[in-house]
N, C-alpha and C positions, 0 to 999 in steps of 0.2 A: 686403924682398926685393931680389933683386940685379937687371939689366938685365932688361928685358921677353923675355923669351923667344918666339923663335916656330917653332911647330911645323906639319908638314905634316897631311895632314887625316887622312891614317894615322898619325902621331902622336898625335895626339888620341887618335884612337877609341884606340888602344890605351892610353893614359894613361885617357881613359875607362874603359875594359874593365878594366885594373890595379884602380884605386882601386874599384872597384865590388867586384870581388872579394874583395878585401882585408878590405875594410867586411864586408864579408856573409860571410867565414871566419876572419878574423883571422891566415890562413896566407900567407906568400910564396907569391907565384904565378909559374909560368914560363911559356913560351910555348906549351906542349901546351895545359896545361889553359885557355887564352884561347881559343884554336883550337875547343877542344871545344864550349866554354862559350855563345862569343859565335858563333859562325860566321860569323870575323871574315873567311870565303872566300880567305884568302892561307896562304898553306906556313909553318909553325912557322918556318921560317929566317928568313922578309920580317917574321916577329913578334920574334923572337930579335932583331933588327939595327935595330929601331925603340926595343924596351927599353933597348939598349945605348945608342942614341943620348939617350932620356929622362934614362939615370943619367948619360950624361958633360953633361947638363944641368943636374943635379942634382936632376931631378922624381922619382926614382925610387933609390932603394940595395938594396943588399944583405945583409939581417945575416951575420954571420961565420958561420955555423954553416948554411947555406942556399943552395941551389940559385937559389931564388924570389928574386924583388925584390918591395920594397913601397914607398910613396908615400912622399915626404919632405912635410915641410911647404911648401916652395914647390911640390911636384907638386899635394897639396891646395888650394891656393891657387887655381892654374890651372884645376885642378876646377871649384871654387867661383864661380869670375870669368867662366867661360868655356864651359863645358860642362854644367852643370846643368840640368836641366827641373822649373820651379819645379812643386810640388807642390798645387796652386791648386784639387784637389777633398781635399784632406785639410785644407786652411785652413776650406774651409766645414763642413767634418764637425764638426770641433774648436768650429768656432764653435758649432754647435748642439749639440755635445754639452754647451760650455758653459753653453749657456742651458737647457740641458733638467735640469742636475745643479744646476745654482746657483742659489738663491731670490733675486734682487737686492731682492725688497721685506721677505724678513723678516729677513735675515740684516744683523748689522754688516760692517762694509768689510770689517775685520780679518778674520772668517772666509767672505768673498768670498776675497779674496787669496791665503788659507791652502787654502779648495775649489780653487782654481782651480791651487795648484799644486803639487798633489796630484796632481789630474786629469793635467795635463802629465807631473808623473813618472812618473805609471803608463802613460801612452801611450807615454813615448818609453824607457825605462828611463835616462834621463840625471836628473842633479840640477836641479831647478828651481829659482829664483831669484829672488823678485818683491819689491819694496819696498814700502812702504808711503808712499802719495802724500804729497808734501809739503804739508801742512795748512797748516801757518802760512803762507801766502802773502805776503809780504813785499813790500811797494810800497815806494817810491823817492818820500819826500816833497821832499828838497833835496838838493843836490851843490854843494860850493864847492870850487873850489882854490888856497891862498893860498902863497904865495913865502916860504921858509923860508931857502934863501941861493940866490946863483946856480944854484946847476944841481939844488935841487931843492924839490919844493912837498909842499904836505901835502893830501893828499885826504880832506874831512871827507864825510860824508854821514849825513842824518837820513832814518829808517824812518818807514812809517804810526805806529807805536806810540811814534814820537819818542826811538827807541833810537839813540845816535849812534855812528857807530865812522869812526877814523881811521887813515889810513896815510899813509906817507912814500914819496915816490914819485921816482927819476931822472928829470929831464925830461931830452927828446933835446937835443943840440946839434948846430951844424950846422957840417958838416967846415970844418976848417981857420979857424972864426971866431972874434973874441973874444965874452966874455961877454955879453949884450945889457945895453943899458942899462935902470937896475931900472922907471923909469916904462914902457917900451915894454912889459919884458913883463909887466907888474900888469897892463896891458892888456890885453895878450893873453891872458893868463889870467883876465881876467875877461869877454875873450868866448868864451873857451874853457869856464867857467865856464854862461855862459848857455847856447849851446849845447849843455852837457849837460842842464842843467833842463829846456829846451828837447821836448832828446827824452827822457828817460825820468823827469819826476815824472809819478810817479800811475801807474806800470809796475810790472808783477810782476819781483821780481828773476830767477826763474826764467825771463821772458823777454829776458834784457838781451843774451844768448850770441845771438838770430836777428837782431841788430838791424842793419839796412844802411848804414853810412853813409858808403856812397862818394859822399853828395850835399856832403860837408864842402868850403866853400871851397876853391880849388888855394891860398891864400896859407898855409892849414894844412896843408896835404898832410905838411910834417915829423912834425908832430903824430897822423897817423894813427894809425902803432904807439902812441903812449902813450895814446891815447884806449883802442885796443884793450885795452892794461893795464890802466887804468883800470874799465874793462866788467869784466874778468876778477878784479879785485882788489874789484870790492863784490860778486861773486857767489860769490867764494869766501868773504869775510866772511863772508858771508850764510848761506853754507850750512855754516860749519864750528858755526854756532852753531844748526845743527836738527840734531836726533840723528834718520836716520832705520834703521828697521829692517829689514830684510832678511827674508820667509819661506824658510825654507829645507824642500824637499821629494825625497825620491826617495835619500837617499843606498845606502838599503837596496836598491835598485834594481841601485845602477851599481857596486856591490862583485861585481854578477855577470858584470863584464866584466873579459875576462883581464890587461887594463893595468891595474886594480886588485888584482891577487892580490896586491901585495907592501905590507905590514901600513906599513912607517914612510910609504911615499908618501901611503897613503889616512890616516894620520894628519896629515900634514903639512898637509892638504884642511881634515880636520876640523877641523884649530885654526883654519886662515885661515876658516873659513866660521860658526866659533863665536865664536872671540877677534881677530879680525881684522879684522871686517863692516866697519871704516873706511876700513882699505885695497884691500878690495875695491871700495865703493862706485861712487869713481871711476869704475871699470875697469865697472860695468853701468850706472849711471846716467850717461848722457853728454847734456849739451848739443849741440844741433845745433847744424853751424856757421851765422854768418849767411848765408854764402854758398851752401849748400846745406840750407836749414832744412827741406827733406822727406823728407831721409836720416835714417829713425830704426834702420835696423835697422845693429848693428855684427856683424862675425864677425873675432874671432882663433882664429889656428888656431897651437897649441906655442907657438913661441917668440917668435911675437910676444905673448905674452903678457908683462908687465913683471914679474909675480910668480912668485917662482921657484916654488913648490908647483904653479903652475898651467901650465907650462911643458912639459907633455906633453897637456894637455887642449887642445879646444878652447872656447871663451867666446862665445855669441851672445845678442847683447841688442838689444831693443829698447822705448823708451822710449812709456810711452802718458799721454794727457794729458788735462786738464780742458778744454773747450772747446778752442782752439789756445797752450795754454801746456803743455809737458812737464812733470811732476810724478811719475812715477815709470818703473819699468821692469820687463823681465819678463826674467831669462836665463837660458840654460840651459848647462852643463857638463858635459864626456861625455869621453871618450875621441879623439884625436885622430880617430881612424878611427870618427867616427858619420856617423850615417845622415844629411846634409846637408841634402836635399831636404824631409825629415819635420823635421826641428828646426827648420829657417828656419820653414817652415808653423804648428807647433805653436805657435812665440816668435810671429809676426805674426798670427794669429788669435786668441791668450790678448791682445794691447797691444790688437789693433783692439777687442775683445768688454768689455776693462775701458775705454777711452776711450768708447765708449758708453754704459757704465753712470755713469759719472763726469760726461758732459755732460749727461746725462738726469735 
C-alpha cells in the first residue's frame, strides 16, 4: 500500500459506514443512503465531501456506470487495520460448535480437517482451506559449512532420518575489502558452523523460521543476513520434499456471490485450488517471523495477493500448531467485499480448536 493515510474521525465512520454497506449489498452507495442507514447525524453534503475526499485518497472509486462509490483495496485495508470490532462472541460460538459437530476421539485427523471445513463453509459462505499437519516432523541432526572458493561455501545438513541435502550458498563480503585469507575464514566458518549446531540440532525444522538470534557475536553481525538464508534454505529443502494437502470446502457456497457470476474467473480458482495446491501453499501456510513469532493470523486483501486468479479475492489464514511448533493452517477465501469481522473469527477459532486437539 502506498503512504499511511490519515483520516479525520468523520472520515472514518464514513469509510466505515461505505464498506459496511457495500459488504452487506454489493451496490455503490452514495451519500443519502449513509445518511439514512447509519444516522451518521450530518447533511448528505458533509457526507458527499468526505466520500470525495476518501476517493482522492484512493479508499474509495467509482465504477463507471454509477452514481455510488465503493471500497478499494487500500479503503479495505484501512477497514481491516483500523476500524474493525473483532468478533470475539462468534469465535467462542464456532469454537463450540466445533466441538459439539466433531468427534476428536473416533474420527481420523483427515476427517477432523475435512468436518471442520465444511463447518466453516457453511457458516461463512466463503471457501475454506485447511492443510493437513505436517506429520513428518523433521529434526535437524547436523549443519556444516565448508569453503568451496572464495566467496562461496556449501551448506550440507543431515535430518533425524540421516537424509542429507546440500546447497551452495553466496557468502556476504564486506564493502570495498579483498578476499579474506582462506585460513581466517575455514575458521570462521567453522565457528560459524558450531554456532549453527549449537542452536538447532535436535529442532523441528518447522520451528527454525521463530528462531532469535540477535544474541550472535557483534564480530558476526555481517554474517547475519546469510545465517538468515541459511534458516530459510533448510526449511525450504525441507519442506519442498513433504507433499502436503490442502482440504478444500465451500466452493459451492461462494459461486452465490455476485463477484463469482462470471464462469472463466471461478474457473481460473478451480484450477489453482485443484492443480495448483503448490503454489498456493505458500501463500496459507506461513512461518512466523522470528521477530514476531505470535502473529499467526495473515489477511490479503485483492491485489496483494501474488496469484493472479486470486487477485479479486480476499486470503485469511491462520496457522495452528502441535504444541508451540506451527504445522498446519486454516484459510479462507471470499470475495473481496466479505464479511471481515466473521472470517477472521471463524479462521482463529477453527486454528485455536485444531491446536488443541493436536496438543491434546
Amino acid at each position: 500500500m502506498s503512504h499511511p493515510v490519515h483520516l479525520t474521525s468523520r472520515q472514518q465512520q464514513v469509510l466505515w459506514a461505505t464498506v459496511r454497506h457495500y459488504i452487506a449489498t454489493a451496490e455503490p452507495v452514495g451519500s443519502e443512503a449513509l445518511v439514512k442507514e447509519y444516522n451518521l447525524s450530518v447533511s448528505s453534503a458533509t457526507i458527499r465531501n468526505a466520500m470525495s475526499v476518501l476517493e482522492k485518497s484512493g479508499l474509495l472509486f467509482q465504477p463507471h456506470t454509477s452514481a455510488g462509490r465503493v471500497p478499494s483495496d487500500s479503503g479495505y485495508r484501512i477497514y481491516v487495520d483500523q476500524l474493525l470490532t473483532p468478533a470475539n462472541e462468534l469465535t467462542s460460538q464456532v469454537e463450540q460448535l466445533l466441538a459439539d459437530r466433531l468427534n476428536r476421539e473416533d474420527w481420523s485427523l483427515e476427517a477432523l480437517l475435512r468436518g471442520a471445513a465444511q463447518i466453516l463453509a457453511t457458516v461463512s459462505g466463503y471457501i475454506t482451506l485447511i492443510t493437513l499437519p505436517l506429520t513428518n516432523t523433521t529434526y535437524l541432526r547436523h549443519v556444516q559449512l565448508v569453503p568451496v572458493d572464495p566467496g562461496r561455501v556449501m551448506l550440507i545438513f543431515v535430518t533425524d532420518s540421516y537424509e542429507t541435502q546440500s546447497a551452495l550458498m553466496d557468502l556476504p563480503k564486506p564493502e570495498g575489502s579483498p578476499d579474506p585469507d582462506t585460513e581466517l575464514l575455514e575458521r570462521e566458518l567453522q565457528i560459524l558452523s558450531n554456532f549453527l549446531n549449537d542452536q538447532l540440532r535436535g529442532r523441528a525444522i518447522a520451528e527454525l523460521t521463530t528462531l532469535d538470534w540477535t544474541e550472535l557475536d557483534r564480530e558476526f553481525e555481517r554474517y547475519a543476513d546469510f545465517l538468515r538464508a541459511v534458516r530459510a534454505e533448510v526449511a525450504r529443502r525441507s519442506q519442498s520434499s513433504a507433499p502436503t494437502q490442502i482440504m478444500v470446502s465451500g466452493l459451492a457456497e461462494v459461486l452465490r456471490q455476485p463477484e463469482f457470476s462470471e464462469l472463466h474467473q471461478i474457473q481460473t480458482i478451480v484450477h489453482l485450488l485443484e492443480e495448483e495446491q503448490d503454489q498456493l501453499l505458500p501463500l496459507i501456510f506461513e512461518q512466523p517471523e522470528p521477530r514476531n513469532p505470535g502473529k499467526r493470523l495473515t489477511i490479503r486483501i485483492g491485489s496483494e495477493n501474488p496469484l493472479e486468479p486470486i487477485r479479486t479475492c480476499t486470503l485469511i489464514s491462520s496457522t495452528y500448531q502441535r504444541g508451540t511448533t506451527p504445522v498446519g493452517s486454516v484459510g479462507m477465501l471470499g470475495p473481496t467485499r466479505m464479511v471481515y469481522e466473521n472470517a477472521i473469527a471463524l479462521v482463529e477459532a477453527a486454528a485455536d480448536y485444531l491446536s488443541d486437539t493436536l496438543s491434546n
